[in-house]
FIKENU-829110 format. One line per field, with one value per residue: residue number from 1; x, z, y of N, C-alpha, C in turn; residue in three letters. Coordinates in steps of 0.02 Angstrom, whole numbers, plus 32768, in hexadecimal, padded with zeros to 4 digits. Atoms other than C-alpha are relative to their C-alpha. Layout:
BEGIN
n <- [NUM,...]
nu <- [X,...]
nw <- [Z,...]
nv <- [Y,...]
cau <- [X,...]
caw <- [Z,...]
cav <- [Y,...]
cu <- [X,...]
cw <- [Z,...]
cv <- [Y,...]
res <- [ALA,...]
% end
This chain:
BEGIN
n <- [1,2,3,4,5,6,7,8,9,10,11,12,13,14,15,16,17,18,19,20,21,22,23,24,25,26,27,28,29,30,31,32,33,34,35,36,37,38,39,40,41,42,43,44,45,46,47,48,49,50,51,52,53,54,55,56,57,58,59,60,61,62,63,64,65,66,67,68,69,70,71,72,73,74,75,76,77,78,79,80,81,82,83,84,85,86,87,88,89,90,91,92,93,94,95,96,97,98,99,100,101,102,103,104,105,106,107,108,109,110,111,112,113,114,115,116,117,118,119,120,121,122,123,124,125,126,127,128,129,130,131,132,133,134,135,136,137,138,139,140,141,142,143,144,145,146,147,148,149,150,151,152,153,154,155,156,157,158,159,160,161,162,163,164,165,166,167,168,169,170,171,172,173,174,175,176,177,178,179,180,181,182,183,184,185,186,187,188,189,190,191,192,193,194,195,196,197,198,199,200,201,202,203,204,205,206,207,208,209,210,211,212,213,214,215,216,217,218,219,220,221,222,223,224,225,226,227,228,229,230,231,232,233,234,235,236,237,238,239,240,241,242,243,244,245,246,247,248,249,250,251,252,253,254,255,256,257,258,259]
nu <- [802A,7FD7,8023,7FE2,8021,7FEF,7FF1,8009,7FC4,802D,7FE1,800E,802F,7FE0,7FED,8030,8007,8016,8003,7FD3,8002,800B,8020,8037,7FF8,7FE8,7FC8,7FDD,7FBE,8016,8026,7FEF,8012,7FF5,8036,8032,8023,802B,7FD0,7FE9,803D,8019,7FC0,8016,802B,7FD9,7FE3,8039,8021,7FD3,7FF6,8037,800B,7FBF,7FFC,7FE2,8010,7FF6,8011,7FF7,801B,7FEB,8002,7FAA,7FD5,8001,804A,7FD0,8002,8045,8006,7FCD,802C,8044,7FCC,7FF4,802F,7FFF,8012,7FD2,7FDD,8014,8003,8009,8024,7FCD,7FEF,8006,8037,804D,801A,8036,8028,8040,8026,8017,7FBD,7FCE,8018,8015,7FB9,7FFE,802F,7FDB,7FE0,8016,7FF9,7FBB,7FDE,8044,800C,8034,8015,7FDB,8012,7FE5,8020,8045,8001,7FCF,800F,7FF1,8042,8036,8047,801C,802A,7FCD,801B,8033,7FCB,7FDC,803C,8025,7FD5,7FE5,8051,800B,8039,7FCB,801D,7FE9,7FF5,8009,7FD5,7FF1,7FFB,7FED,7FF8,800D,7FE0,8004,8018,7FDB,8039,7FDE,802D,7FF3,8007,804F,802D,803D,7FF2,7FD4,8003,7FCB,7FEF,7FF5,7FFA,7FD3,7FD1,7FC8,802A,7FCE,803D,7FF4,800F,800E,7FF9,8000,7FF9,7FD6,7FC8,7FDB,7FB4,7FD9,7FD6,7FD2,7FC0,7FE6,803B,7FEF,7FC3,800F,802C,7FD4,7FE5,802D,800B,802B,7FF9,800F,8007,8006,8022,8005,7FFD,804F,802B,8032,7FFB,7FC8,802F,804A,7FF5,7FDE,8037,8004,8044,801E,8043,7FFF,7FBC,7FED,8008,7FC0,7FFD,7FE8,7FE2,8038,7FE7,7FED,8053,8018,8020,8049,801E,801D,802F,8012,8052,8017,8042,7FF8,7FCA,8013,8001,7FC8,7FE5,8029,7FE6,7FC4,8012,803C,7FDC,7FDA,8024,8001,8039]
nw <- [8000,8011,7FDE,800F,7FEE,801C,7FC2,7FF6,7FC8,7FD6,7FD2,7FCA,7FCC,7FB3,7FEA,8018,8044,8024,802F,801E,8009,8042,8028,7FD0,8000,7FC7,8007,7FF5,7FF7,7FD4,7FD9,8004,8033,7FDA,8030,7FF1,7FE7,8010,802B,7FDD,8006,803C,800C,7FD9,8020,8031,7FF8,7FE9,8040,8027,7FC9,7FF8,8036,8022,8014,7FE2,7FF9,8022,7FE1,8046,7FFA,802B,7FD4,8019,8000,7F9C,7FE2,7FFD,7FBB,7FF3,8024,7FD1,7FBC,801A,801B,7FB1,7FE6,801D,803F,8029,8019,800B,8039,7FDF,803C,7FD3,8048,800A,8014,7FE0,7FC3,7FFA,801D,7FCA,7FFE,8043,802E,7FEF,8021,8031,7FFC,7FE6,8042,802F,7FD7,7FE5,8035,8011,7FE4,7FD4,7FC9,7FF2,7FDB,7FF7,7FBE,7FF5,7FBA,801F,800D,8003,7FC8,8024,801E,7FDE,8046,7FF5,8033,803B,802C,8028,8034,8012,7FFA,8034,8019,801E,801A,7FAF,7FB6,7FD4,7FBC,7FD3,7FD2,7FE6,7FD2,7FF5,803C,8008,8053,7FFD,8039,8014,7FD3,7FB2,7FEA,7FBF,7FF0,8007,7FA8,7FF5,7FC5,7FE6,7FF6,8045,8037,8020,804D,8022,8052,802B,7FF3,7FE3,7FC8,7FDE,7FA5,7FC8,7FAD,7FCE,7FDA,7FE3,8007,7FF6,7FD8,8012,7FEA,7FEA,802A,7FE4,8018,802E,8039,7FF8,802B,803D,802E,8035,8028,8011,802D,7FFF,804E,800C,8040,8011,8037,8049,7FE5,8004,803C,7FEE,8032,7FE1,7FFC,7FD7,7FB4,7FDD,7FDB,8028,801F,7FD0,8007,7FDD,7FF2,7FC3,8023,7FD0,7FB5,7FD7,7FB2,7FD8,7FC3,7FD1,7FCC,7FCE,7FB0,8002,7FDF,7FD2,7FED,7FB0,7FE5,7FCE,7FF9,8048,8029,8040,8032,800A,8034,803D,8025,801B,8028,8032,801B,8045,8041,7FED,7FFB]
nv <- [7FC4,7FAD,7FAE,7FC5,7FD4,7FC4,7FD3,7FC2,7FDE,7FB7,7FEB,8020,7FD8,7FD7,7FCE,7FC8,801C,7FD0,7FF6,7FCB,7FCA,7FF7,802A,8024,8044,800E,7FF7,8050,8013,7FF1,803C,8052,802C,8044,800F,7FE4,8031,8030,802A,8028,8036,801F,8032,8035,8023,801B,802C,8033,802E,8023,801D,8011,801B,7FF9,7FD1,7FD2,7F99,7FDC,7FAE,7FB9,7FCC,7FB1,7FE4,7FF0,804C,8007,803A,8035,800C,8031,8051,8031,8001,803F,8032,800B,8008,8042,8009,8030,7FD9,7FD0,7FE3,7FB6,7FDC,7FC8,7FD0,7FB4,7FD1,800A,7FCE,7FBE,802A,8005,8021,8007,8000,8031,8035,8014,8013,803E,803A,8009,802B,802F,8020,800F,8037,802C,800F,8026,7FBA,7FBE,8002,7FCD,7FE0,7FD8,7FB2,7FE7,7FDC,7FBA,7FE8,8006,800C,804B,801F,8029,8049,8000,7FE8,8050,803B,7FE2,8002,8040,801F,8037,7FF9,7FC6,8001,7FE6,7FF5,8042,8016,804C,7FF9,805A,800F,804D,7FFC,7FC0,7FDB,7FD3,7FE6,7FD1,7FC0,7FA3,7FDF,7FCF,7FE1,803C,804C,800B,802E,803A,8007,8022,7FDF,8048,7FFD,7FE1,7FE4,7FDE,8019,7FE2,802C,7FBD,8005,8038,8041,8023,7FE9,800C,802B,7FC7,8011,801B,8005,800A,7FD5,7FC5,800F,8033,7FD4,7FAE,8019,8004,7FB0,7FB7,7FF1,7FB4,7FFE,7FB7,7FF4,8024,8060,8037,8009,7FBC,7FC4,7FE5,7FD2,8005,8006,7FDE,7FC1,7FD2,8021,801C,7FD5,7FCD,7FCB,7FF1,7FAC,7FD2,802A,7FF7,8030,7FF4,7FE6,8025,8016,7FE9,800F,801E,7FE8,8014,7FFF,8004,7FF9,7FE5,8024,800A,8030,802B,7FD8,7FDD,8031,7FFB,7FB4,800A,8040,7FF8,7FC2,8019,8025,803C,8034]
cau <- [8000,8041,8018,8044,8037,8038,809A,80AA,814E,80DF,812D,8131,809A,80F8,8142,8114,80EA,80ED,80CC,8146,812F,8153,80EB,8083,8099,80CF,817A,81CA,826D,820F,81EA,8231,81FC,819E,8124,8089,802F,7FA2,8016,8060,7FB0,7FB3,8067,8028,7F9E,8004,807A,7FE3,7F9E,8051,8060,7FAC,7FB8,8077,80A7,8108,80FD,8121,813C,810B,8107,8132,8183,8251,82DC,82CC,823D,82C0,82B8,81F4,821F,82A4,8218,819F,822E,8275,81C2,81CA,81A4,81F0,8222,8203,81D9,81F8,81A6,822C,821E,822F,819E,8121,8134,80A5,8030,7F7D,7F15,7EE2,7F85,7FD0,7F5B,7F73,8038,8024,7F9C,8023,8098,8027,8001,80B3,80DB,802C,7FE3,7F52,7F2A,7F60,7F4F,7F67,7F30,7E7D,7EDC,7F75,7FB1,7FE4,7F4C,7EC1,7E62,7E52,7E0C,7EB5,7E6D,7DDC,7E37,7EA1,7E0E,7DD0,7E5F,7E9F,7DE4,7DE4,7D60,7D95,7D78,7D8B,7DAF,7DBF,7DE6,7DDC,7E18,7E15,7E35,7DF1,7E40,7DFC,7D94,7DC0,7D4D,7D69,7CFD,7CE3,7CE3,7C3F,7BE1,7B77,7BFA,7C2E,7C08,7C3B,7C80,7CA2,7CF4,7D67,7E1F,7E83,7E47,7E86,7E51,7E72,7E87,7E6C,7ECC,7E5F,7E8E,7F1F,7FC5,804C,80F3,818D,8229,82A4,834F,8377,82D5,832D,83DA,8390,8329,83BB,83EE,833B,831F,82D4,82A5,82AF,8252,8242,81AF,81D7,8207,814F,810B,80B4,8092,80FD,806D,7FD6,8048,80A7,8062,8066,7FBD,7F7B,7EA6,7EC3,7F29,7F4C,7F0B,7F63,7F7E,7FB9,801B,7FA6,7FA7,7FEC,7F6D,7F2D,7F17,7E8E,7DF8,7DCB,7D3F,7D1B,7C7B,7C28,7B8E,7B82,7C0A,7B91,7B57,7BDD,7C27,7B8A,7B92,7C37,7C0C,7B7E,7BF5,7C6D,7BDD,7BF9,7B55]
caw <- [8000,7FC8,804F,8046,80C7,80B9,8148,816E,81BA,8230,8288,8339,83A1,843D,8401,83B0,82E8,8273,81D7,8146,812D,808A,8032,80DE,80D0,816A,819F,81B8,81E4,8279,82DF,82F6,826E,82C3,8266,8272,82FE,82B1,822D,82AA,82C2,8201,820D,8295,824D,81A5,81F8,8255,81A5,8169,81FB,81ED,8129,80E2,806E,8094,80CB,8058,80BF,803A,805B,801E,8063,8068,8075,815C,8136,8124,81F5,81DC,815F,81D2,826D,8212,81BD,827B,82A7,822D,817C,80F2,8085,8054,7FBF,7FEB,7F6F,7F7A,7EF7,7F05,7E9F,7F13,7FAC,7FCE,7F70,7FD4,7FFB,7F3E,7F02,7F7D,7F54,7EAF,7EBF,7F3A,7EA9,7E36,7EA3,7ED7,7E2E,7E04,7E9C,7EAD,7F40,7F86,8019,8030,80F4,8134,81E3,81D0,81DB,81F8,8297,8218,81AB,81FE,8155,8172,80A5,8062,8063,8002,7F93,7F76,7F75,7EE7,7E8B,7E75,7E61,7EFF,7F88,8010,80CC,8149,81F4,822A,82C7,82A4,81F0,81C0,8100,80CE,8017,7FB8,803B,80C0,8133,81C5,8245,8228,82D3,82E3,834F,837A,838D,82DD,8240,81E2,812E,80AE,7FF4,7F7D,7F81,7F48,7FBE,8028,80F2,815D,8221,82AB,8365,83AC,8347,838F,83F6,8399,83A2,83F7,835C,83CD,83B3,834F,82CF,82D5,828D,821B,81DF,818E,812F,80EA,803A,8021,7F5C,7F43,7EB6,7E66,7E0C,7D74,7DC2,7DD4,7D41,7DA6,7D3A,7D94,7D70,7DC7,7E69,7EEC,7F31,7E83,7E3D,7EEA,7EF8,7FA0,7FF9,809A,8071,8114,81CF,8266,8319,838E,8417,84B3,8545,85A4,866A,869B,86E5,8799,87EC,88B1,88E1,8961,895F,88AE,885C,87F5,879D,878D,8726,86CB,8695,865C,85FC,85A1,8586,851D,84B8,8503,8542]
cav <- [8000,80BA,812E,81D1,824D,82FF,8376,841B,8481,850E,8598,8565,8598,85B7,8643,86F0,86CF,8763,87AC,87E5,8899,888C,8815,87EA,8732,86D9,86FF,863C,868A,86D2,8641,8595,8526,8478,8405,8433,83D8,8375,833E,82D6,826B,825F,8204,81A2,816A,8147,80D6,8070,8047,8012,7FB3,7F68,7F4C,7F5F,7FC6,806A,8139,81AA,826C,82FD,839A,844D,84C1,8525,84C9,84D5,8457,83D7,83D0,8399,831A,82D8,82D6,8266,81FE,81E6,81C2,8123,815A,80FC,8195,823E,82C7,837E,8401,8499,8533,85ED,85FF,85A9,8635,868D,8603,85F2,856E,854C,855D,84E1,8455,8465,845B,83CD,8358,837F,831E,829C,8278,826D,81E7,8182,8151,80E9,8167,820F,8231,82E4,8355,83A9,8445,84B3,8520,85AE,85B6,8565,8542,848C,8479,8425,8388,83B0,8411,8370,8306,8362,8388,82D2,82A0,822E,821B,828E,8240,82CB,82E4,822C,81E9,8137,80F7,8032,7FEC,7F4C,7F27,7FAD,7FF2,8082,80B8,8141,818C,8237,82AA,8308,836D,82E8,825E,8223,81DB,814A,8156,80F5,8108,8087,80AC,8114,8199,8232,8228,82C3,828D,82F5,82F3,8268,81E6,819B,81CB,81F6,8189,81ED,81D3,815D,8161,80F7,813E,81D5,818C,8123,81C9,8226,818C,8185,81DA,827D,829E,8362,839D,8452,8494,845F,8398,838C,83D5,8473,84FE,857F,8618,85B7,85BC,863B,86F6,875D,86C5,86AD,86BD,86FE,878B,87D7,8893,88CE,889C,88F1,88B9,8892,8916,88E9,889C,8916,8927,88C1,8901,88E7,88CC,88E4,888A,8901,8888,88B4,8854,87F9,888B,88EC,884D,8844,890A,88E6,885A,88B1,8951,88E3,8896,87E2,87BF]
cu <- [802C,7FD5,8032,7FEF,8010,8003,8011,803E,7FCE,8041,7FD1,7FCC,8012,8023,7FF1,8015,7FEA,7FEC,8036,7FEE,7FF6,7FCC,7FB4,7FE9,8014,8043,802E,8036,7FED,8007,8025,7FD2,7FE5,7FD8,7FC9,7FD7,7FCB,8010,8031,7FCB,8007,8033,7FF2,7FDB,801A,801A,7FDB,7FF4,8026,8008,7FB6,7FF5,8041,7FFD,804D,7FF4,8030,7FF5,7FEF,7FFB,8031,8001,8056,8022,8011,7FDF,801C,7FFF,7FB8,7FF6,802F,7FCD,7FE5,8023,8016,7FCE,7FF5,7FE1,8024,802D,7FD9,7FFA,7FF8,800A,801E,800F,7FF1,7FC4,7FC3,8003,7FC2,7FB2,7FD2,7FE5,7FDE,8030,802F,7FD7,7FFD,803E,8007,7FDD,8031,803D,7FF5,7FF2,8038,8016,7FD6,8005,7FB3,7FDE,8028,7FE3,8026,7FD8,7FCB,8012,8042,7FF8,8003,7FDA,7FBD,7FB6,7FE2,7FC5,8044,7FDA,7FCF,8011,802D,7FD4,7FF7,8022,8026,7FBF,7FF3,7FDA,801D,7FCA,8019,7FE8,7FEC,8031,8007,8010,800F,7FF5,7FF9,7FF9,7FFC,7FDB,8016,7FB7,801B,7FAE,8007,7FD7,7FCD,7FF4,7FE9,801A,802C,7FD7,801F,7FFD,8021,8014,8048,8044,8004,7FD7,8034,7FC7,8031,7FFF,7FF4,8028,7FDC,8000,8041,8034,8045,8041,8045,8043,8033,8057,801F,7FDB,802E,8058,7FF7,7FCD,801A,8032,7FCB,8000,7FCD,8014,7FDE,7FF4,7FE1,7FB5,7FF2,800F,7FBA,7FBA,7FC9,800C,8008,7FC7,7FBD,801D,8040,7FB2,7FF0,7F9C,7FDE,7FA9,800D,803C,7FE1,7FF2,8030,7FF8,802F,8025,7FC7,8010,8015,7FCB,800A,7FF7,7FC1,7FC9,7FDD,7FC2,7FEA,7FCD,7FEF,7FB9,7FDD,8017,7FDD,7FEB,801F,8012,7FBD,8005,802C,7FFE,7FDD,802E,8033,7FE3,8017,7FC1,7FBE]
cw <- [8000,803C,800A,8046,8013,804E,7FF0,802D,8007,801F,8055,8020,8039,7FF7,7FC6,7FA9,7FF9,7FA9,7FB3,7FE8,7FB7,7FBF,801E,7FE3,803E,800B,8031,8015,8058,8045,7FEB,7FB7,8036,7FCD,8019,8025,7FF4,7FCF,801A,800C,7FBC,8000,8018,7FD8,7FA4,8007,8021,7FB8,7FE2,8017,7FE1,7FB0,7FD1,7FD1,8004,8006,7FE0,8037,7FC3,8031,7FCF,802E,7FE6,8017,806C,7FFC,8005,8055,7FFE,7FDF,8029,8045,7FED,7FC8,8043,8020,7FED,7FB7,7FD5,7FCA,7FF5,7FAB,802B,7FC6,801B,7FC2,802F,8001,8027,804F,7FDF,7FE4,8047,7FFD,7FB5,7FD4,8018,7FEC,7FC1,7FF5,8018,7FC3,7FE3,8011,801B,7FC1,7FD6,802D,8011,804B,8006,8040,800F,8048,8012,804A,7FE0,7FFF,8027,8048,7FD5,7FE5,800C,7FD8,8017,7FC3,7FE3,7FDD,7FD9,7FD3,7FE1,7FD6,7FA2,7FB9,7FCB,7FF9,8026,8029,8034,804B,8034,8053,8036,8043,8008,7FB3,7FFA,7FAA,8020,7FBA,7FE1,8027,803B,8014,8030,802D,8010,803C,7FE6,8040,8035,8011,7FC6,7FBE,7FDA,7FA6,7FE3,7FB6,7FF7,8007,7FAA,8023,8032,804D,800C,8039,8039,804E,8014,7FDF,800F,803F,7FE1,800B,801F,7FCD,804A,7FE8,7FCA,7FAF,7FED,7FDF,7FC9,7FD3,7FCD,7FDE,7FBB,7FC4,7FFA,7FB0,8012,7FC0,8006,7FEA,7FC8,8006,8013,7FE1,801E,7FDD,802E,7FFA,8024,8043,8025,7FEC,7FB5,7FDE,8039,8006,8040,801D,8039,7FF4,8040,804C,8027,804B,8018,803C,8046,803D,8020,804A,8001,801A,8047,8024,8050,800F,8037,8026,7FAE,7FD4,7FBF,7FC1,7FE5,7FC1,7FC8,7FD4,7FDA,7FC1,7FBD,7FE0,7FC9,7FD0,8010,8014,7FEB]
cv <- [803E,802C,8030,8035,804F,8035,8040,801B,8049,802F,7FF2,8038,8030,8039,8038,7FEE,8057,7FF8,8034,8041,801A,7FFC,7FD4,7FB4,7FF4,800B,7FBD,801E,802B,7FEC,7FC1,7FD1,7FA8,7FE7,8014,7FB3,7FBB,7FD2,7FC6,7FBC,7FFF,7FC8,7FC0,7FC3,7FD3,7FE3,7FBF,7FD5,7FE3,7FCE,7FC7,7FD3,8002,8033,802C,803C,801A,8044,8011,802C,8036,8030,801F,7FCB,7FED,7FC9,7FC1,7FE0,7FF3,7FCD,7FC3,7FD5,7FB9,7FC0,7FE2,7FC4,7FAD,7FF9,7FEB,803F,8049,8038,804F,802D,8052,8030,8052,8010,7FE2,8039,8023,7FE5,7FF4,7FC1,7FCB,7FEC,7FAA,7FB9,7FE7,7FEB,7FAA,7FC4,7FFB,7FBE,7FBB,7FD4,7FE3,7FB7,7FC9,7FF8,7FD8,8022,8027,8023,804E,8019,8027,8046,8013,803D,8050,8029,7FEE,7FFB,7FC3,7FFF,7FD3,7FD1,7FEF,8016,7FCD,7FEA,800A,8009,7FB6,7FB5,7FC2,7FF9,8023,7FE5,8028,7FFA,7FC4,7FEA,7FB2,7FE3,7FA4,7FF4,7FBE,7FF4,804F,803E,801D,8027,8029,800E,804B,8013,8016,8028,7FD3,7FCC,7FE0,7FD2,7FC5,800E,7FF7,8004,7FB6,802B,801D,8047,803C,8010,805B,7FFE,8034,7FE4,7FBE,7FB4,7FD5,803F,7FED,7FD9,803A,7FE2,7FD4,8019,7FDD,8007,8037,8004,7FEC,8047,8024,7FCB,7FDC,8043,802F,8011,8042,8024,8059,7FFD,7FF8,7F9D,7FF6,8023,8030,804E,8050,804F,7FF1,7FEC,8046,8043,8012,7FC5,7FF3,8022,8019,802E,801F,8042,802A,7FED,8035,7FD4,800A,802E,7FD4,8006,8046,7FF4,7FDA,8025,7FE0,800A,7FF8,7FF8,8012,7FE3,8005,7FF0,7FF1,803B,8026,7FD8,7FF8,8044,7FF8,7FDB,801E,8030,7FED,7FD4,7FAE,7FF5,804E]
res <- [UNK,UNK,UNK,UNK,UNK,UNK,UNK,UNK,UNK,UNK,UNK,UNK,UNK,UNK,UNK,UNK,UNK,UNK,UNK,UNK,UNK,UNK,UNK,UNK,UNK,UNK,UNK,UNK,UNK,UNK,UNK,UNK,UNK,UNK,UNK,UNK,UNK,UNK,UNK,UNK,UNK,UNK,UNK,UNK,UNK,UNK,UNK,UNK,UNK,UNK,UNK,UNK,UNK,UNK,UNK,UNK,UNK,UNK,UNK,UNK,UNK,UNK,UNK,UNK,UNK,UNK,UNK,UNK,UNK,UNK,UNK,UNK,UNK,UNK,UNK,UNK,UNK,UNK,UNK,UNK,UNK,UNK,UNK,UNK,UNK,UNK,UNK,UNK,UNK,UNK,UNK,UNK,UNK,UNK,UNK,UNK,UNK,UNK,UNK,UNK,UNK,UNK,UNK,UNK,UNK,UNK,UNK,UNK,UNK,UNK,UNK,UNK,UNK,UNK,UNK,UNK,UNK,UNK,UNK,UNK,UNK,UNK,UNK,UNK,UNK,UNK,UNK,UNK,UNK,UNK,UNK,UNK,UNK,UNK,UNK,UNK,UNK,UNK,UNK,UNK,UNK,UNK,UNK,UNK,UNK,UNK,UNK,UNK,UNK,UNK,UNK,UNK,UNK,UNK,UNK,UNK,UNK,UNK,UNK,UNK,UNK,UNK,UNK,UNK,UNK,UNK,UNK,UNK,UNK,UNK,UNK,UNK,UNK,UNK,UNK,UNK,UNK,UNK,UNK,UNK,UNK,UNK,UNK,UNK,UNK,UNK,UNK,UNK,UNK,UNK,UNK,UNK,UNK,UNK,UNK,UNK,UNK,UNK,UNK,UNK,UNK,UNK,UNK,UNK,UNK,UNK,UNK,UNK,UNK,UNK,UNK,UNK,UNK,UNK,UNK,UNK,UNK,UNK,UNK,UNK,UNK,UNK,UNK,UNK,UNK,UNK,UNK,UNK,UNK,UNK,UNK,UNK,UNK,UNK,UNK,UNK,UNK,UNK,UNK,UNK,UNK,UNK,UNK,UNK,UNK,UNK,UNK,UNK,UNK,UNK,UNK,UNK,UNK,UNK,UNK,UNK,UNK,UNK,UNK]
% end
């Protein structure tokens, strides 16, 4: 079985993330570079099914050449090899752009599922995988916390409101997973030697046949029209209940349009 699954180098949460000034794109040289959290349950879950049905993991992703330390993570972790999608001209490429980069790629290395996180700490779209789905004309199961194949059949249950759904589609197929499906593996030591003797195929823009004008900022459908720092917190406001506490805090409440 070809699985593929698709990660993400985030700037790190824990510490302050900006914007370039210039071009207002994210500024990666900002902030630590980690993988992006939920991309860690996709790995997981990608090495379960290799585990479960043979095969091997394929990393992809896209990204500069730092991302090399999130292909190492999830190589470490116990993926069999990697593809890292590394051009100039894809900065600044949106949501639309990157899925169409990524298909190009996927179509280039097959696969039998294409397993990714329901969403990103950076951009917080959580449509890739439909965008995929769609793209490489696949059934698209999102935001699964339970995922079982039985030859050609993969089924997941999809999280809900309510609990979850169950659904069902023929293979080849792209799942999106979400936090509660599993507990990621921690790379061991000797994962972690064996990761940087593991290949990594680095391909340009033109190595996978992406038409170099339907990607980066200058063709992107959206854009950042303009953004400020956020001011800095304010004093808090206190409140001395005299026997009136409660209203006081209600007043308050109403005065900033909360209730």
């Amino acid at each position: 079985m070809n699985i593929v699954v698709c990660v993400k180098q985030v700037p790190d949460t824990a510490t302050e993330r900006k914007l370039r000034p210039d071009d207002k794109t994210i500024d990666r040289e900002a902030a630590e570079g980690v993988i992006n959290e939920i991309c860690e349950y996709a790995v997981e879950e990608a090495l379960r099914l290799k585990e479960a049905h043979g095969g091997e993991v394929t990393v992809l992703t896209m990204g500069p050449s730092k991302a090399t330390d999130t292909i190492r993570k999830a190589l470490a972790m116990g993926a069999d090899k990697a593809v890292h999608l590394v051009d100039d001209a894809l900065h600044g490429s949106d949501g639309l752009q990157t899925s169409y980069a990524l298909a190009q790629v996927l179509k280039k290395i097959g696969f039998d599922v294409v397993i990714l996180g329901s969403e990103s700490t950076d951009a917080r779209m959580g449509t890739l995988a439909a965008m995929l789905a769609e793209r490489l004309d696949a059934p698209q199961l999102s935001l699964a916390n339970k995922v079982e194949i039985d030859g050609s059949t993969i089924r997941i249950q999809r999280l809900t409101d309510y609990g979850f759904d169950r659904v069902e589609a023929s293979l080849p197929a792209v799942v999106s997973v979400v936090e509660k499906i599993n507990e990621p593996r921690y790379p061991s030591f000797k994962g972690i030697m064996a990761a940087k003797k593991k290949p990594v195929e680095t391909l340009s823009v033109a190595d996978a046949e992406i038409d170099a004008a339907k990607v980066g900022l200058a063709s992107a459908a959206t854009e950042v029209v303009d953004f400020a720092v956020a001011p800095p917190r304010a004093a808090g406001t206190i409140v001395k209940d005299e026997g009136d506490g409660g209203v006081k805090v209600a007043e308050f409440l109403a005065s900033k349009k909360f209730v």
